[in-house]
C-alpha positions in Angstrom: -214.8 -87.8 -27.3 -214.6 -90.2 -30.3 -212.1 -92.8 -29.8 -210.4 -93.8 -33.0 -208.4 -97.6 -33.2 -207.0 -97.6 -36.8 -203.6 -97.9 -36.7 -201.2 -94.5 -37.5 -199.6 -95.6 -40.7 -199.2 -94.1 -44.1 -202.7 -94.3 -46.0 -203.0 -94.6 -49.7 -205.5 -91.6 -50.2 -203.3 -89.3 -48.4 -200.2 -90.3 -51.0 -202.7 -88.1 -53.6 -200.4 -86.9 -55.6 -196.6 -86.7 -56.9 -195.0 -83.6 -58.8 -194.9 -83.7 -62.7 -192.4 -81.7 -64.8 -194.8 -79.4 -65.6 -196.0 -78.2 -62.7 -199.5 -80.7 -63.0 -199.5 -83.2 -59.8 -201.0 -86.6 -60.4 -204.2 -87.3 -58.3 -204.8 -91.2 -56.7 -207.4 -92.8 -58.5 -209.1 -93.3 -55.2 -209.8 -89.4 -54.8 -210.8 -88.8 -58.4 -213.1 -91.2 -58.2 -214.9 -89.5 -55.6 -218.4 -87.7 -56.7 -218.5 -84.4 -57.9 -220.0 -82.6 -55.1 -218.6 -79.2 -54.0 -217.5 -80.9 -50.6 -215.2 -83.9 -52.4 -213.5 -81.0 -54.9 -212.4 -78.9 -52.0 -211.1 -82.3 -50.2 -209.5 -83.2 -53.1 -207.6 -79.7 -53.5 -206.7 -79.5 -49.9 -205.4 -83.3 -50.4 -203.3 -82.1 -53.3 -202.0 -78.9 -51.1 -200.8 -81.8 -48.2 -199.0 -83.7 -50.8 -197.5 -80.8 -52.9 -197.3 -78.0 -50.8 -193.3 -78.5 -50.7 -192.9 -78.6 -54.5 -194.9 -74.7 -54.6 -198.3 -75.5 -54.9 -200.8 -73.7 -54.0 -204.8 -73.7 -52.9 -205.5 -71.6 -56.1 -203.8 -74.0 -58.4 -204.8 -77.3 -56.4 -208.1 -76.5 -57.1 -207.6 -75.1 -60.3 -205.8 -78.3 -61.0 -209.1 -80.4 -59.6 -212.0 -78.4 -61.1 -210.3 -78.8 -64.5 -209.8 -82.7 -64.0 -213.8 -83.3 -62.8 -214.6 -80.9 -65.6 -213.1 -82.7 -68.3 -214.6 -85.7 -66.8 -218.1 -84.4 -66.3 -220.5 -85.0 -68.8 -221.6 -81.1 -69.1 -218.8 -79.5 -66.9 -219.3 -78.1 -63.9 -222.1 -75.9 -62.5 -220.9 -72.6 -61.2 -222.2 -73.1 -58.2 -221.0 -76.1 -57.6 -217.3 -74.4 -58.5 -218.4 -71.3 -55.7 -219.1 -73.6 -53.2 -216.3 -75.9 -53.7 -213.7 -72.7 -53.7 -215.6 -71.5 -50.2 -214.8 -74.5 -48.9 -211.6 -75.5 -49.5 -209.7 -71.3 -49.1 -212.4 -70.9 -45.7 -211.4 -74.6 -44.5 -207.6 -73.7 -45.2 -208.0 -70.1 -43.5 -209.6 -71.6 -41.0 -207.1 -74.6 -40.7 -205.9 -74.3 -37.0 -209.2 -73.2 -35.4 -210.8 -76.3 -36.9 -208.1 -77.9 -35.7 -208.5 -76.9 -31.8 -212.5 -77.9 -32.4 -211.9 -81.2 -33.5 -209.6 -81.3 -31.2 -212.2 -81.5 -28.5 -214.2 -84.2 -29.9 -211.6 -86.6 -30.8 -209.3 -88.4 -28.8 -206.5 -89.8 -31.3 -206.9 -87.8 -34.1 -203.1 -88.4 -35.7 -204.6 -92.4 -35.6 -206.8 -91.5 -38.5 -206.1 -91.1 -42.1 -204.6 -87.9 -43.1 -207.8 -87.4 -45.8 -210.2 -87.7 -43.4 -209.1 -85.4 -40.9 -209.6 -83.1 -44.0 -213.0 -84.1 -44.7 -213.8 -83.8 -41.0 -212.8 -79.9 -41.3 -214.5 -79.1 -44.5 -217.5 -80.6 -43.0 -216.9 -78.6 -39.4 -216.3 -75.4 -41.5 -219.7 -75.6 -43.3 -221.1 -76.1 -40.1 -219.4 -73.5 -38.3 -219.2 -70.7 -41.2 -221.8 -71.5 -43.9 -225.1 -71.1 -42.5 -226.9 -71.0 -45.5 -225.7 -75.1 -45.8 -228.7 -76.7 -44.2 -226.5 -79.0 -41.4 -228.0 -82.3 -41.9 -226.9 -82.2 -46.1 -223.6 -81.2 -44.5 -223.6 -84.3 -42.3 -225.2 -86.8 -45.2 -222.1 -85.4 -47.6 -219.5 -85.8 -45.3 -220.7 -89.3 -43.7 -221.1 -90.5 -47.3 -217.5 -89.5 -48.9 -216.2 -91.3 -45.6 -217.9 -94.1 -46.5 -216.8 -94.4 -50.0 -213.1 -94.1 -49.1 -212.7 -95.6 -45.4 -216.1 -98.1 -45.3 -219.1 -98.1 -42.8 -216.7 -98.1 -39.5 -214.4 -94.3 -40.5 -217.6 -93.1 -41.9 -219.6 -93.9 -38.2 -216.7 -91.6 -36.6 -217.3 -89.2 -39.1 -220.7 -89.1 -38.5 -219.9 -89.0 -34.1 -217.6 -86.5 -34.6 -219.3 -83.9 -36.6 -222.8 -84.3 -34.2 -220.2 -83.7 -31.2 -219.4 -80.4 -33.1 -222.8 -79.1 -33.6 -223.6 -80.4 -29.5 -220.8 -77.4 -28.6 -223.2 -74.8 -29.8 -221.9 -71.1 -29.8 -219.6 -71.7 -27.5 -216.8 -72.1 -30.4 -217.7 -69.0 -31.7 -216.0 -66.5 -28.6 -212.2 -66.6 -28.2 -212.6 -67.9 -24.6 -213.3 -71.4 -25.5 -209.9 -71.6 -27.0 -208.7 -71.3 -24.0 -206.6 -74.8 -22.1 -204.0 -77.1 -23.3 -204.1 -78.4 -26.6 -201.8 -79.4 -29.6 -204.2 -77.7 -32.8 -201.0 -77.2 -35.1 -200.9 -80.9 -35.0 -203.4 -81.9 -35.9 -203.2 -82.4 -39.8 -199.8 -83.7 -39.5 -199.5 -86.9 -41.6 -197.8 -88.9 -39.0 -197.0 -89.0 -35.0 -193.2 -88.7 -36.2 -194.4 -85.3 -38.1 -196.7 -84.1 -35.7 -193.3 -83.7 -33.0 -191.4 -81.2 -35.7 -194.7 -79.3 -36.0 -195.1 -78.3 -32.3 -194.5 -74.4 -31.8 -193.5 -71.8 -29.0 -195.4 -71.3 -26.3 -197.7 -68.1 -25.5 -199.1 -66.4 -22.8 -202.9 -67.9 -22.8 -204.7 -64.6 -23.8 -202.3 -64.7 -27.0 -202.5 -68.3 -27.2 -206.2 -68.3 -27.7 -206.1 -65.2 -30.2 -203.6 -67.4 -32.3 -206.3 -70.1 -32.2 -209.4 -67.9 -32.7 -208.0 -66.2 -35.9 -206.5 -69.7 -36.5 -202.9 -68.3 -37.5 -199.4 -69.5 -36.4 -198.7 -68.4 -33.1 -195.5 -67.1 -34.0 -197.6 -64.3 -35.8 -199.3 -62.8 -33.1 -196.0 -62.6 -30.9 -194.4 -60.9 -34.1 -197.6 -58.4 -34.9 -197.7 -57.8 -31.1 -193.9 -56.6 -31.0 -194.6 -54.6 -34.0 -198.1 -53.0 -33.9 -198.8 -53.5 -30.3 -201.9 -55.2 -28.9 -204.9 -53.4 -30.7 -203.4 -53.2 -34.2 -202.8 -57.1 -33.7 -206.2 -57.6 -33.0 -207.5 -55.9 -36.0 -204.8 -57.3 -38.8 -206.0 -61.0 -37.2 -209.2 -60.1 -37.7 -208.9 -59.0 -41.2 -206.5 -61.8 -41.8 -209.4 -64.4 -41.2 -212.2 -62.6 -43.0 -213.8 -63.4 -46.4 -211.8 -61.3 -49.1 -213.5 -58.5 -51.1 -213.1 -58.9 -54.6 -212.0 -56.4 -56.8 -211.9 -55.2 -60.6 -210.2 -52.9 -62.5 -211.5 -50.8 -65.4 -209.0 -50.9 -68.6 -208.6 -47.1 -68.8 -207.4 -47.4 -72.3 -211.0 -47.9 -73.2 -213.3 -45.3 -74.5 -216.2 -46.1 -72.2 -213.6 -46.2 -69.2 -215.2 -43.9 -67.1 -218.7 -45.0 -67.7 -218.1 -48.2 -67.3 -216.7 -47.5 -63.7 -219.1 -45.3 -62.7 -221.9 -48.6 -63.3 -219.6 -50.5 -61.0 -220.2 -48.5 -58.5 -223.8 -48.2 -59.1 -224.4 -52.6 -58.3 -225.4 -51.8 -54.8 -226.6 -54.7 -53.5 -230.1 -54.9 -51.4 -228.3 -56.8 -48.5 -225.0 -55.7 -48.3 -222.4 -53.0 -48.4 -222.0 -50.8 -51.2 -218.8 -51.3 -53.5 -215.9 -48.9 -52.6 -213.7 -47.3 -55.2 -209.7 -48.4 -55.2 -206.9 -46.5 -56.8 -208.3 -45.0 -59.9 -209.7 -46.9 -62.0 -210.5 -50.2 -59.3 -214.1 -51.0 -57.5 -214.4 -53.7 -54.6 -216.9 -55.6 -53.9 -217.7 -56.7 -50.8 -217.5 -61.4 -50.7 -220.6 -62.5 -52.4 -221.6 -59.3 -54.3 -219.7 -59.0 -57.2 -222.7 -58.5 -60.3 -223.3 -61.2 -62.5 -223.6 -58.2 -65.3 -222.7 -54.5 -65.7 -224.9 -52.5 -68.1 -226.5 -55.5 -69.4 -223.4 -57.1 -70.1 -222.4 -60.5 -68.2 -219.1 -59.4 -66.4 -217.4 -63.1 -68.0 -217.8 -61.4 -71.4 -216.2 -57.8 -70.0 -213.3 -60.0 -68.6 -212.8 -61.6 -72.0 -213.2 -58.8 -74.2 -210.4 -56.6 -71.8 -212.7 -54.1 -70.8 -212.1 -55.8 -67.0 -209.7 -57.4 -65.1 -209.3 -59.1 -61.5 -206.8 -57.2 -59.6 -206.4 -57.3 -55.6 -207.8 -54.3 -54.0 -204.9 -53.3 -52.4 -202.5 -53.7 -55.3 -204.4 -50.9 -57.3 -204.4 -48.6 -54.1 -200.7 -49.1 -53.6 -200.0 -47.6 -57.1 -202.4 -45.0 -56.7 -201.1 -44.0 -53.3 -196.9 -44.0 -54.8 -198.1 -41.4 -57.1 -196.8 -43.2 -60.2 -198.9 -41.3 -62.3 -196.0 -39.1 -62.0 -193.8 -41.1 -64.2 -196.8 -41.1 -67.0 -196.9 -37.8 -67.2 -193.3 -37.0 -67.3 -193.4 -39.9 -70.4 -190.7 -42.1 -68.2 -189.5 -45.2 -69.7 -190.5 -48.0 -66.9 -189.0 -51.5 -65.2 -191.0 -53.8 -63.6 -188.4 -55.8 -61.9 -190.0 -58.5 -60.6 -193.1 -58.5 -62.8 -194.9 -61.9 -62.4 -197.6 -61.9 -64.1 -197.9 -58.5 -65.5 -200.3 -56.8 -62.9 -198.9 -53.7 -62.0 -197.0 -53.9 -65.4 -200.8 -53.6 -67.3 -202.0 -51.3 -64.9 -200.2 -48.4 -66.2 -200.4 -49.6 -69.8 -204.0 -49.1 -69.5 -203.1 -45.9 -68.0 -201.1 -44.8 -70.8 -197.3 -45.5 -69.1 -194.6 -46.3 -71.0 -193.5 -49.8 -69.8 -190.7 -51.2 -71.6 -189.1 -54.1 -69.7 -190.8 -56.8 -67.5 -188.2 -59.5 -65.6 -188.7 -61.9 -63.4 -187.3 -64.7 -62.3 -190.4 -67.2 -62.9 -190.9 -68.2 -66.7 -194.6 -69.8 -65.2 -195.6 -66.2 -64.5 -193.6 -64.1 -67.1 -195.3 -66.5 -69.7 -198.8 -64.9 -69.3 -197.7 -61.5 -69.8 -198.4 -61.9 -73.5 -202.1 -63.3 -72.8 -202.7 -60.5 -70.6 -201.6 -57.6 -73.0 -203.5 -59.0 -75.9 -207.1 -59.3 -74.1 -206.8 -55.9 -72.9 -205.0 -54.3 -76.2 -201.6 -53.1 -74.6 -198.6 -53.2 -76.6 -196.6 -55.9 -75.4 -193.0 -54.5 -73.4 -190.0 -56.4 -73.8 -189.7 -59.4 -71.9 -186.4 -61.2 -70.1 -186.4 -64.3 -67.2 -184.0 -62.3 -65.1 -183.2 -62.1 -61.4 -183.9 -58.7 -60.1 -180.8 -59.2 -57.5 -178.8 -59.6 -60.4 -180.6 -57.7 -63.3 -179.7 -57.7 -66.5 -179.8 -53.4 -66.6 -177.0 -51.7 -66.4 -178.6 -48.3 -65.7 -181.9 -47.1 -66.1 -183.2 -43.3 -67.0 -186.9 -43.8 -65.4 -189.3 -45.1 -63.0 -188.3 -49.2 -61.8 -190.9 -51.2 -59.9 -189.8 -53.6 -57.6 -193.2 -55.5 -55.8 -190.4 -58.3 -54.3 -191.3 -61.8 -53.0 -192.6 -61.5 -49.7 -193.9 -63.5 -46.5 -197.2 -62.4 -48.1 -198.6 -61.6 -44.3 -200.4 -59.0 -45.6 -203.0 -61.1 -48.0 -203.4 -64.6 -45.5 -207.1 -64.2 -45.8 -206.8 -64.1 -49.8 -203.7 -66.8 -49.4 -204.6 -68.5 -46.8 -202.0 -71.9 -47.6 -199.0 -68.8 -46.3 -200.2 -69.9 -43.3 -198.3 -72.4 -43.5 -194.9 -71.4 -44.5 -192.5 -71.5 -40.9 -190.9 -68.6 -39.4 -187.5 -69.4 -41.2 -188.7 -68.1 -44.5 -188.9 -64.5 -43.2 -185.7 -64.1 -42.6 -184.8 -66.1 -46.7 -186.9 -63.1 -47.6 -185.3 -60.3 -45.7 -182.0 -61.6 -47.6 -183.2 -61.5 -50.9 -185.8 -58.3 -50.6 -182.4 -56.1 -49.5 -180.0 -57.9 -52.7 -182.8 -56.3 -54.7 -183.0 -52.9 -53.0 -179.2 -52.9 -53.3 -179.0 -54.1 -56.9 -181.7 -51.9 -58.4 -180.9 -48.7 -56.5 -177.0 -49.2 -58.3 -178.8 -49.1 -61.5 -180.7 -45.3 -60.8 -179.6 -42.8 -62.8 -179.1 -39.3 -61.8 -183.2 -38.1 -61.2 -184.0 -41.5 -61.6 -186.6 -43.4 -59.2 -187.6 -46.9 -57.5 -191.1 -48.1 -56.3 -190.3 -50.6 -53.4 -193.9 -52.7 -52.5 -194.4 -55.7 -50.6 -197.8 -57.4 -49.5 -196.5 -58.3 -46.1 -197.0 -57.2 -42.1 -193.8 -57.0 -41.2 -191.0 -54.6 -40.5 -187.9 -56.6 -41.0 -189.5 -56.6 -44.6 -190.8 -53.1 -44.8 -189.7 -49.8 -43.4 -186.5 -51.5 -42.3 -185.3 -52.8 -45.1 -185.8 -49.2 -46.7 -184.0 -47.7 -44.0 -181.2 -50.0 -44.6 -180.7 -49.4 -48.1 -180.6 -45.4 -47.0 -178.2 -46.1 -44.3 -176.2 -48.4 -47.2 -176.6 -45.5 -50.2 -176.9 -41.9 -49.7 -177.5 -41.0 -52.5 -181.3 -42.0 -52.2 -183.8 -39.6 -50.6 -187.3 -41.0 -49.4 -190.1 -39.3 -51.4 -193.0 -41.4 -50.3 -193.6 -44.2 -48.1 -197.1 -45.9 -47.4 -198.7 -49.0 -45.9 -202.2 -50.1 -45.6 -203.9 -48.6 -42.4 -203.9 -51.1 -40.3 -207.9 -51.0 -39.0 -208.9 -51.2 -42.4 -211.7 -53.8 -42.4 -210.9 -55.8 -45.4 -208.0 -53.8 -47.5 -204.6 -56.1 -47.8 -202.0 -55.1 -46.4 -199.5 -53.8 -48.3 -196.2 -51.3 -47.6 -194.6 -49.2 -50.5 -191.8 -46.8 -50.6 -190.8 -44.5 -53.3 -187.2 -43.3 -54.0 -185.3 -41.0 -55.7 -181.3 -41.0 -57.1 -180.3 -37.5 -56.1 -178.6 -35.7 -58.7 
C-alpha cells in the first residue's frame, strides 16, 4: 500500500475551471500548461468533466473544449494520433471510472488525502496499463510520473510512480470479476473531498452483484435495476456491452446519386484483423472500434464527411428508424415533426431518404442551432425551425407522422456516454415525469389516422414499455402498431426502445 501525508484540502489544479456564458469553461493556467501528450489532454478533459459536470458538460465537449485550446496553441496543431489516443483515454478512463477506482483502491491507503487531479492521472495511467496493450508500460509509467512531477513536485510524482508499479505487481488477477470481491469504498474514490466522499456512498449489494457492479464499473444501483428488469443473464450481457469499446457507424446520404455504390464500398473495408463491418438500417454501416477506413474508393472519408456524401450517426439510432417502419410515412408523402429534434439526426435521416420533414423543435437552442449546418453539407432543404418544449408544443394538431426521441437516462449508450454514469438514481424518475408530459401532449395533437414514433436510448422500463402503456391506459384512442427495443445479447448495438402509434379514426 502507498501511504499518502498531504493534507485533504482543496487543490488549485482541481479548481480547473468555472462556467462561461457561453457554454466554454475556463481551464487553470496550471493544467494548460501541461505538455501536449495524449495522456495530459485526456487529464485535462476529465479535470474539466469534475469541475463542470453540474453546469451540463460533457466528456465529448470537455475534450472537444481541450484539443481545440492545445490546438490553437500548438505550433502545427495536433497530430491525429495524438487526438486518437488522447479520446481512448480519457472516454475508456471515464467508462472505466469505478473499476479503476476499486484497483487503486488496493494500492493506496488514503487516496481522498491526495489531490483530486492526480487521482485522475493515476487512472489514465492504470487504464493504459490495464486496457491498452499496444502502450509499451514503461512510456506509460515515464508519462505519468512526469506530469506528476510538473504539477505536484518530486514527492506526488514518487507515489505516482509506487502506485502504478503496485498495479502492474497484481498481474491478471484484476482482469476476472473475482478479485472485486471484499469491502471497499470504489465510488469514492474520485470525490473531491472527505466531506463529498460521505454523500457519494451507495446501497449495498449482495457480493456476487457487488463485484459485477465493480467489474463492469457501473453504479450499483444499475445492476439491482437491470436485474429486476431483465433478470440475471440479460444483466450480464447489457454490462458487458455497456463497458465495451463502441462501434462506429456512418450513414450513406441516400439523396446521392452514387448512394448505393458508395455503401456497397463500405461494406467491402474488411479489415485483415478484425470483424467485418455490419450493415444498420438502410442506408448505415458499422464498423467495428479501430477499423473505420481512412478512405472509401480512393477518397479520404474526412473529405466524404465534408462534401455530405457521409455522416456519423449511432448504430443504433439508424436501426431504430429502420425497424418503426417510417418509410411508411415517405411513401404515403406525410408531412413530419420531429419533436424533440436536437441536432437534426433522425430529422436528416429521412431527408436524405426523401421524407417530407417540415417542423424541427426542441427545447435546446445549442442543438437546434446546427440543424442549418447539417442540412447544407448534405443538400437537404432546410424544415422550419422553433425552440419549443415538446410537453408544451407549439402544434395545435398535426395531419402526419411526429417523432418524439425524448431525453432519457441514456442507459442504453454508457459505453458511447460513459460521463451518464454518473448521473444518481433521482434523475430517472425527473425523466419518467417529463417523457409521459410529452407522450400526453403529442398524442393530444394526432389527428384522426395520424401517428407518433416514441424512441428512447435507455434500459429501462419505467422509461420504456411502461410509459407507453400508460399513455394507452390514459388515451384510447391510440392503438400500438409497433414496438421494438434493441435485443438485449446484442454484442455492441445500443440500446434503444421505440414504439409506434396510431390515432384511431
Amino acid at each position: 500500500m502507498i501511504g499518502t501525508k498531504r493534507k485533504a484540502g482543496r487543490d488549485t489544479a482541481g479548481q480547473a475551471f468555472a462556467a462561461e456564458g457561453n457554454g466554454h469553461f475556463t481551464e487553470s493556467r496550471r493544467l494548460r500548461q501541461l505538455p501536449p501528450a495524449a495522456p495530459a489532454l485526456a487529464l485535462r478533459a476529465l479535470c474539466l468533466l469534475d469541475s463542470a459536470f453540474s453546469a451540463g458538460c460533457t466528456i465529448q465537449a470537455a475534450l472537444q473544449q481541450v484539443l481545440e485550446d492545445t490546438a490553437r496553441r500548438q505550433e502545427g496543431g495536433l497530430a491525429e494520433r495524438d487526438r486518437h489516443l488522447a479520446a481512448e483515454l480519457a472516454y475508456g478512463t471515464l467508462r472505466m471510472e469505478n473499476r479503476l477506482a476499486f484497483v487503486l483502491g488496493k494500492v493506496l491507503r488514503q487516496p481522498l488525502k491526495l489531490p483530486l487531479p492526480l487521482r485522475r492521472l493515476l487512472a489514465v495511467a492504470a487504464y493504459g496499463l490495464l486496457f491498452l496493450d499496444r502502450l509499451p508500460a514503461h512510456a506509460v509509467l515515464h508519462t505519468a510520473v512526469d506530469l506528476a512531477r510538473q504539477l505536484y513536485g518530486p514527492g506526488l510524482a514518487r507515489v505516482v510512480n509506487g502506485s502504478l508499479r503496485s498495479v502492474q505487481r497484481l498481474g491478471d488477477a484484476v482482469r476476472t470479476p473475482d478479485f472485486y470481491a471484499g469491502p471497499a469504498d470504489e465510488e469514492t474514490f474520485f470525490a473531491e473531498d472527505a466531506a463529498a466522499a460521505r454523500k457519494l456512498r451507495s446501497l449495498a449489494l449482495p457480493e456476487a452483484e457487488l463485484r459485477l457492479a465493480r467489474f463492469h464499473a457501473v453504479p450499483r444501483w444499475l445492476v439491482a435495476l437491470w436485474q429486476q428488469a431483465y433478470g440475471d443473464e440479460a444483466c450480464r450481457a447489457l454490462l458487458a456491452r455497456s463497458g465495451a469499446r463502441p462501434w462506429q457507424a456512418l450513414r450513406v446520404n441516400a439523396s446521392r446519386p452514387q448512394a448505393a455504390t458508395l455503401k456497397q464500398a463500405l461494406l467491402a473495408c474488411v479489415p485483415a484483423d478484425g470483424p467485418a463491418p455490419q450493415a444498420v438500417g438502410r442506408w448505415g454501416v458499422a464498423f467495428a472500434p479501430g477499423q473505420t477506413p481512412d478512405a472509401v474508393q480512393d477518397e479520404p472519408l474526412s473529405r466524404l464527411l465534408e462534401q455530405g456524401a457521409l455522416s456519423q450517426q449511432a448504430a443504433a439510432s439508424q436501426e431504430v428508424m429502420a425497424a418503426l417502419g417510417l418509410e411508411d410515412w415517405l411513401g404515403r408523402g406525410w408531412p413530419v415533426w420531429d419533436a424533440c429534434a436536437g441536432y437534426g439526426g433522425k430529422s436528416v435521416q429521412l431527408l436524405e431518404q426523401g421524407g417530407d420533414v417540415r417542423l424541427c423543435t426542441d427545447r435546446s437552442f445549442s442543438r437546434l442551432r446546427q440543424v442549418p449546418g447539417h442540412c447544407r453539407r448534405l443538400g437537404l432543404a432546410l424544415p422550419h425551425l422553433a425552440l419549443a418544449d415538446a410537453s408544451r408544443p407549439p402544434v395545435v394538431r398535426w395531419q402526419g407522422g411526429i417523432i418524439a426521441d425524448v431525453p432519457c437516462s441514456g442507459l442504453g449508450v454508457l459505453a458511447r456516454r460513459p460521463d451518464l454514469r454518473r448521473r444518481p438514481r433521482t434523475a430517472l424518475a425527473e425523466h419518467a415525469d417529463l417523457q409521459r408530459a410529452i407522450l400526453k401532449a403529442l398524442a393530444a395533437r394526432l389527428e384522426p389516422g395520424a401517428e407518433l414514433a416514441y424512441i428512447t436510448c435507455t434500459l429501462h422500463p419505467l422509461e420504456n414499455e411502461q410509459a407507453v402503456d400508460w399513455l394507452l391506459a390514459e388515451d384510447s384512442g391510440l392503438e400500438r402498431l409497433v414496438q421494438w427495443q434493441t435485443p438485449h445479447d446484442h454484442p455492441w448495438l445500443e440500446g434503444m426502445f421505440a414504439a409506434r402509434l396510431r390515432r384511431r379514426g
